[in-house]
C-alpha positions in Angstrom: 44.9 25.1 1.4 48.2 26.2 0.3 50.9 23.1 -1.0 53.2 25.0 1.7 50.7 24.3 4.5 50.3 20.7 3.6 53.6 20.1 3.6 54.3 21.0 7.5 51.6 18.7 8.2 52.7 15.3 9.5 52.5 12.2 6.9 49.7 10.8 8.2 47.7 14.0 8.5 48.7 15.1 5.1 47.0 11.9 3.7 44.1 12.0 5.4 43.5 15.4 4.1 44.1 14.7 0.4 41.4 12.0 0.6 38.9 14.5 2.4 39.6 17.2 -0.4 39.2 13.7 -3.0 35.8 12.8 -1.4 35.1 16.7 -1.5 35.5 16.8 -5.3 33.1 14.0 -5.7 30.6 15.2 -3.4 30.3 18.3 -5.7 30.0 16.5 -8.5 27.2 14.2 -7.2 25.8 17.6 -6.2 25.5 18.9 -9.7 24.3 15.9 -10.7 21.2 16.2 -8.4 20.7 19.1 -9.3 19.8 18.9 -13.0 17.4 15.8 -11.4 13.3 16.3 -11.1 11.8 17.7 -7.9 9.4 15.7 -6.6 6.5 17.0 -4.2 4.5 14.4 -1.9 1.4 15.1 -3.6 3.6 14.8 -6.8 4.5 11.2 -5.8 1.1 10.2 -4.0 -0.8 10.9 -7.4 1.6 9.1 -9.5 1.5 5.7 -7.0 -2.6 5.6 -7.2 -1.7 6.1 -11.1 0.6 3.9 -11.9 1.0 1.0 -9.2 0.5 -2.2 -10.8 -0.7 -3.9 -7.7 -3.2 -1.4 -7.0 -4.1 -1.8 -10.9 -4.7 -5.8 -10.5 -6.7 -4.8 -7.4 -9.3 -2.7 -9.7 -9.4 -5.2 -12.4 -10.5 -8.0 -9.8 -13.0 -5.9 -8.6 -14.5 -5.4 -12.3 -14.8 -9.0 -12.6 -16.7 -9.5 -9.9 -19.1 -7.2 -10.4 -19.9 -8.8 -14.1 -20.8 -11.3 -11.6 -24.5 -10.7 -10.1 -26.2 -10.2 -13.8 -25.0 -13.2 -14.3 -26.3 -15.3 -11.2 -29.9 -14.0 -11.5 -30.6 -14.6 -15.0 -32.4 -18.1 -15.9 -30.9 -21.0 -17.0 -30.7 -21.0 -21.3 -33.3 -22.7 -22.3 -32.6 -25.9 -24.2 -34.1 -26.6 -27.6 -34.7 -29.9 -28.5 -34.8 -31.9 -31.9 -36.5 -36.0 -32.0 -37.5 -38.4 -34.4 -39.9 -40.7 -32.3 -41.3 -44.4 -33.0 -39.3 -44.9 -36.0 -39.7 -48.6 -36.8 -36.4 -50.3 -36.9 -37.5 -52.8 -40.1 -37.6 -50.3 -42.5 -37.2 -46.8 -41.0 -40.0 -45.3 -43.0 -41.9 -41.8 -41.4 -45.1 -43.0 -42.7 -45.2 -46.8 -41.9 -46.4 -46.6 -38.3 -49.0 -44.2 -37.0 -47.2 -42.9 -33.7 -44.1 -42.1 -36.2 -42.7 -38.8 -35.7 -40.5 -35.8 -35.8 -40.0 -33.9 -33.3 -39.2 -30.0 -31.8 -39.3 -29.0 -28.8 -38.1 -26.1 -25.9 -37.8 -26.3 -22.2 -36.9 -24.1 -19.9 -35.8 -24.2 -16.3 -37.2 -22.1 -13.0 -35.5 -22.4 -10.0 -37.4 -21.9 -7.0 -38.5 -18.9 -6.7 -35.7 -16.5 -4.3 -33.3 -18.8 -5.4 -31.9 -16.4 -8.3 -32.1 -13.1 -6.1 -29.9 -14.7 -3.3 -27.5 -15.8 -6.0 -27.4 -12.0 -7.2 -27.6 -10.8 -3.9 -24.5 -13.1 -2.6 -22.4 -12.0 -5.7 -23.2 -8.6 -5.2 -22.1 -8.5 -1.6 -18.8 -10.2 -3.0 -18.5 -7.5 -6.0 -18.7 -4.6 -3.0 -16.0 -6.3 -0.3 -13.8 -6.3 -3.6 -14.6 -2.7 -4.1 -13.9 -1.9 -1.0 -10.8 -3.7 -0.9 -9.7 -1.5 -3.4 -10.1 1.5 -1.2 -7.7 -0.7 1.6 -5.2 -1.1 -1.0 -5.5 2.7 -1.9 -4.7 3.5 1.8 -2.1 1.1 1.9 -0.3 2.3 -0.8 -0.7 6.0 -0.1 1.1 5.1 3.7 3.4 2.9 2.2 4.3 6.1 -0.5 4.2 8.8 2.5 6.4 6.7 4.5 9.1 6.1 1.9 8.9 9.8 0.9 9.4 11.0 4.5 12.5 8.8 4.6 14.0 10.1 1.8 13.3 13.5 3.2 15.1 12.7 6.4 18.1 11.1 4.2 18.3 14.1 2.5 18.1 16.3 5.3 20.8 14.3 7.0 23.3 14.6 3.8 22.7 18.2 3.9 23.6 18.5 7.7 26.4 15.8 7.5 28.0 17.9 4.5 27.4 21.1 6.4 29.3 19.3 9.5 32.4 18.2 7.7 32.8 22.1 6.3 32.5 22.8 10.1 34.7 20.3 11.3 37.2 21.5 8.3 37.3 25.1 9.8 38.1 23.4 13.2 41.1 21.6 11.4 42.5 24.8 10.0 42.0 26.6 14.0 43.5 23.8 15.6 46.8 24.1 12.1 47.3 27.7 12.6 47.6 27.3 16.9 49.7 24.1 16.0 52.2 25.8 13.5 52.5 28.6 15.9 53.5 26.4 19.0 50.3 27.2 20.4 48.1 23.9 19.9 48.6 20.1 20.0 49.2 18.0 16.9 47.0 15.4 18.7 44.1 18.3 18.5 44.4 18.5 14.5 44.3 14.7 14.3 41.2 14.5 16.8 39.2 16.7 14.1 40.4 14.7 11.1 39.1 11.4 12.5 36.0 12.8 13.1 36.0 14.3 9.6 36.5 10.8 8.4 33.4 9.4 10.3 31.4 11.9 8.7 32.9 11.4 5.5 32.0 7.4 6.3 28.6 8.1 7.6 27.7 10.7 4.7 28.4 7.4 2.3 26.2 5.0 4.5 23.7 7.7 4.0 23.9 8.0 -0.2 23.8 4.2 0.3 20.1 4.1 2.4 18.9 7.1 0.1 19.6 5.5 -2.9 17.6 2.2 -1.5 14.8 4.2 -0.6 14.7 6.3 -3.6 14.5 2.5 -5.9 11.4 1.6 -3.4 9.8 5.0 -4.1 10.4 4.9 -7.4 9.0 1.2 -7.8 5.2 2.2 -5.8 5.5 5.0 -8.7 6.5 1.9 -11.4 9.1 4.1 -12.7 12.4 3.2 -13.4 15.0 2.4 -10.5 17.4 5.0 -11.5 15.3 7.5 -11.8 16.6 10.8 -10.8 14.3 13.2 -8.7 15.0 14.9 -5.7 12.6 15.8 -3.2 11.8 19.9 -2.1 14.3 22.0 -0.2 11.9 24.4 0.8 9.2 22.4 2.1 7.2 24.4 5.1 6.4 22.0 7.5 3.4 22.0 10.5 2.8 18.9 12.7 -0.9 19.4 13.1 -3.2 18.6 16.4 -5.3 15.0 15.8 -9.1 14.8 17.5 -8.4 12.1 20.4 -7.5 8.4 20.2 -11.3 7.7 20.9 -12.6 10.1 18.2 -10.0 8.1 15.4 -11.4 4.7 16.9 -14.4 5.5 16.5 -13.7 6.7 12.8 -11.8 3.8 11.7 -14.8 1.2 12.8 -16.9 3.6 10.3 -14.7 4.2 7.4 -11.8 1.9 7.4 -12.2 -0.2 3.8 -11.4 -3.6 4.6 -14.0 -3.8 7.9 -16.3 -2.7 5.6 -14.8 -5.7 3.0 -15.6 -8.1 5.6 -19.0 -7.0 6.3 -19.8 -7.1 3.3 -18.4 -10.8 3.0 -20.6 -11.5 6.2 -23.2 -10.1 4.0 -22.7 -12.5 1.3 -22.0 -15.7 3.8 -25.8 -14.8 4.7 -27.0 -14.8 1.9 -25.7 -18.4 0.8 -26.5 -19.9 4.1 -30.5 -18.5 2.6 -29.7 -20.2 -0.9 -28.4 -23.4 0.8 -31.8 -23.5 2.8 -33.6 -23.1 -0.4 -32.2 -25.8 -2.1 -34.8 -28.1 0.5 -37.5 -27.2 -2.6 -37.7 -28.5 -6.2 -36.5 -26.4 -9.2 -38.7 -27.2 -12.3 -38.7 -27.2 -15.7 -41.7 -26.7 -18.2 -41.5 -27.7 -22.1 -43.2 -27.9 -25.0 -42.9 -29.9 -28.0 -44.4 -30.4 -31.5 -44.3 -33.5 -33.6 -44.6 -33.8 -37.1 -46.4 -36.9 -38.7 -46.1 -37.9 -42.5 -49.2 -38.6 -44.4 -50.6 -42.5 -45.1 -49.3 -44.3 -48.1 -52.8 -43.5 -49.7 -52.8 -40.3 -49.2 -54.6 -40.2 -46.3 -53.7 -37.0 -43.9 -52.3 -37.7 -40.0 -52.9 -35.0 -37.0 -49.5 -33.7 -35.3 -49.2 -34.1 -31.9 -48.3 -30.9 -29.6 -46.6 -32.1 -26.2 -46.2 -30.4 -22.5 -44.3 -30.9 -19.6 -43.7 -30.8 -16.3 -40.9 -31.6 -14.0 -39.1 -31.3 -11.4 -36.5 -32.6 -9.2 -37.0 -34.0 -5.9 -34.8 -33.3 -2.8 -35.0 -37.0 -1.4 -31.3 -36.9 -0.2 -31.3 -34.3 2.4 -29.2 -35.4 5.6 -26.0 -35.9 2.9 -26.6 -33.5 0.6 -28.5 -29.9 1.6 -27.9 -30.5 5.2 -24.5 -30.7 4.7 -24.7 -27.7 2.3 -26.5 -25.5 5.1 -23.8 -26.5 7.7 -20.9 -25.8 5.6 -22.3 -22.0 4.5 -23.1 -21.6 8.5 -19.5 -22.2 9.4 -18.1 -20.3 6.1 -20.1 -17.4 7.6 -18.6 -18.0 11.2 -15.4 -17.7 9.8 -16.1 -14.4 8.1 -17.9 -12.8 11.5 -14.2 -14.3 13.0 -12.3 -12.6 10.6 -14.3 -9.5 11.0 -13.6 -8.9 14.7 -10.0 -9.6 14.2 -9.4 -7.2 11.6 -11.1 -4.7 13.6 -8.9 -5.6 16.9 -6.2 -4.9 14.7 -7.3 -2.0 12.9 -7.8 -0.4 17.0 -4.6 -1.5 17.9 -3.3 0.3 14.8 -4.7 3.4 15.3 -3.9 3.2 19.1 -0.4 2.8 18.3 0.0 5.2 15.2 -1.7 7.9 17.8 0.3 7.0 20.8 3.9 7.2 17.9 2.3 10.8 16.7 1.8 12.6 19.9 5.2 11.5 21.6 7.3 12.4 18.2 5.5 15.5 17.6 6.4 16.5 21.4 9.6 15.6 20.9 10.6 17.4 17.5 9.2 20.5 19.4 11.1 20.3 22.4 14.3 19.6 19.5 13.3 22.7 17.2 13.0 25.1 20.1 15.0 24.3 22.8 17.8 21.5 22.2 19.2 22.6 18.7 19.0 25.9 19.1 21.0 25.4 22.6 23.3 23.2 21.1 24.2 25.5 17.8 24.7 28.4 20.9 27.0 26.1 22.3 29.0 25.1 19.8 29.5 28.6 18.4 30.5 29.5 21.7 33.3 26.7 22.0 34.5 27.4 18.7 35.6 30.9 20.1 36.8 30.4 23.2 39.0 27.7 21.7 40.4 30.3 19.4 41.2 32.7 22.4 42.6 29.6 24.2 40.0 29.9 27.0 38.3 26.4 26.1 39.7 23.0 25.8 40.1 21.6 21.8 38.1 18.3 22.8 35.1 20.4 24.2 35.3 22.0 20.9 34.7 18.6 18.8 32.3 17.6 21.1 30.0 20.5 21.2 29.9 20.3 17.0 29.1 16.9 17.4 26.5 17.4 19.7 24.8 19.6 17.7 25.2 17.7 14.5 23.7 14.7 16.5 20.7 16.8 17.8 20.0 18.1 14.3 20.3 15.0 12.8 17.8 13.5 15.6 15.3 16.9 14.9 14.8 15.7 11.1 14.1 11.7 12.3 11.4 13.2 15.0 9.9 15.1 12.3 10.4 12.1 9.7 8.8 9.7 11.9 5.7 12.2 13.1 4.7 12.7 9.7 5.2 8.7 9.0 3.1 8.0 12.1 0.5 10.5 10.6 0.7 8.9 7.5 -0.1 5.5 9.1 -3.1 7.1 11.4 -4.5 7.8 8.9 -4.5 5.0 6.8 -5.3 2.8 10.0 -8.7 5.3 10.1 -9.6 4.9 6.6 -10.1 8.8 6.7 -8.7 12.1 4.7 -9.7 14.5 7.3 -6.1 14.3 8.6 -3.6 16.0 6.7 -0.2 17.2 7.0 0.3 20.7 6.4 2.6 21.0 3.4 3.3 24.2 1.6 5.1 23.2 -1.5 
């Protein structure tokens, strides 16, 4: 605009457009800036999450801890070596005063009843899977939690994009309704109508940057990067909201393949198996031994037998009603809780994928009925004011509202198709499945 222009503008006006043409300069730079940032893909971001992401990392590492576990629990006690000096004779301490004087070495080793070691395997084997497959739960987790934050940053950046695009819009409306003003043929209320709506875009494109630069820190934490690290996501993303088999179909899916009901079953498992060990503990464990004992020779001369010992024994079980029926009831409610815990879960885990289907199918019908008939109605519409208003055949107000219509219905497109793909994201994860994908050509 020319400093000649400017100047027939009125005081207020002429301010207002200095700080757009400020805030104009800026944007470009930020632009530029972007620009030399890294593109990064979904897949690009998905991979680096399952990667990097600490918690998911801790996760693992439990998981390899337990399973040192079961080797553990069903090897035998170590067996315990034992050294004795026996019938000494307190006078004078002598080995060959007395004739039952002796030293002594000897080994014993435990045996549990027999089935007690296998359940203790078994029960920290069951344990060492539900961690496993808790891994796979915080896998999905992470992967929805990463889809979803992508997908917002898409929309943000989608919504920059269209909220820049308006203001160079609403700028060309400014300089129609200057040129009818300066020639007598407009209002000056008209030009100051369009700059207050430039300013709301200009204040709603910084509430934007503001969101996308909070979303971009959480994405870039589930990738344990930096928080100012500079990527952008793809411009020319192709994008296809696929068909889903039905609601029953994914219910049915999720009961079969979602990790943590398969966690808990394999902690009901494990419950099992110690409620078994806890009714095994009504019978002895024993221990055999052996010992030999060394025997000096007479004072004479005279030569004295060793003596070779065995044992037997065991412990006896006398204490029962305080002790291993107590034991038995507390494993049978422990394994209560976790058949509790398992029906929950899988309530919830229904309710998710009922909720994440019923969020799919109403978004996906709604960013087609924006894609084909609102937007494209609305960017007729608003093309359509635009001229008349520059013949003087349509009023200047119609003219704002029309562009604002259209950048509201565009703006409302990109959330649809945001939150479908989100509510995909989360279908899946609620199903435990990769059989649905969305179609992204990158």
């Amino acid at each position: 605009m020319r400093d000649k222009e400017i100047r027939k503008l009125p005081g207020q006006c002429r301010l207002g457009l200095l700080v757009s043409l400020l805030l104009m300069s800026t944007i470009a730079q930020a632009t530029t800036t972007q620009n030399n940032c890294e593109e990064l893909t979904l897949k690009q971001a998905i991979t680096a999450s399952l990667t990097g992401n600490p918690d998911l990392a801790a996760i693992k590492t439990r998981y390899e801890s337990l399973a040192a576990i079961p080797s553990q629990r069903s090897t035998l006690p170590d067996p315990v070596l034992s050294l004795a000096g026996l019938n000494l004779p307190t006078d004078t301490f002598n080995l060959d005063q007395e004739n039952m004087t002796q030293l002594q070495i000897g080994i014993s080793q435990k045996f549990p009843f027999p089935g007690k070691l296998k359940l203790k395997e078994q029960s920290a084997a069951f344990e060492a899977e539900a961690a496993l497959e808790q891994v796979g739960e915080a896998r999905l987790n992470l992967v929805k939690t990463t889809r979803k934050t992508w997908w917002d940053i898409f929309y943000l950046q989608k919504s920059l994009r269209i909220i820049l695009a308006n203001q160079d819009l609403l700028r060309e409306t400014v300089s129609a309704a200057r040129k009818k003003y300066e020639v007598g043929k407009g209002l000056q209320q008209d030009v100051l109508l369009a700059q207050v709506e430039l300013s709301r875009l200009i204040d709603r494109e910084t509430s934007v940057k503001n969101s996308l630069e909070q979303k971009k820190a959480a994405l870039a934490a589930l990738l344990d990067r930096p928080p100012d690290l500079c990527f952008v996501l793809p411009t020319s993303t192709a994008l296809t909201l696929p068909e889903t088999p039905s609601v029953d179909e994914l219910r049915k899916k999720a009961i079969a393949n979602r990790p943590g009901l398969l966690a808990l079953k394999k902690k009901i498992d494990a419950a099992q198996a110690r409620i078994d060990l806890a009714r095994k503990d009504y019978f002895p464990d024993f221990t055999l031994g052996a010992a030999y004992g060394f025997r000096h020779d007479l004072p004479d001369g005279s030569a004295r037998a060793n003596f070779a010992t065995f044992k037997l024994s065991m412990n006896l079980p006398v204490w029962t009603s305080t002790k291993q029926d107590q034991a038995v009831a507390q494993r049978t409610s422990e394994s209560l809780t976790s058949r509790h815990n398992y029906r929950a879960f899988r309530n919830k885990v229904q309710n998710e994928v009922t909720t994440e289907y019923s969020e799919y199918t109403n978004t996906m019908q709604q960013t087609e009925l924006y894609r084909t008939s609102l937007v494209p109605q609305a960017e007729q519409t608003a093309a359509a004011m635009l001229k008349g208003y520059q013949v003087n055949k349509v009023d200047f107000l119609n003219v704002v509202r029309a562009q604002l219509a259209l950048y509201n219905f565009k703006i409302t497109y990109w959330k649809r198709l945001s939150s479908a793909f989100k509510a995909l994201a989360g279908l899946e994860a609620a199903t435990g499945t990769s059989v649905i994908r969305e179609s992204i050509h990158e």
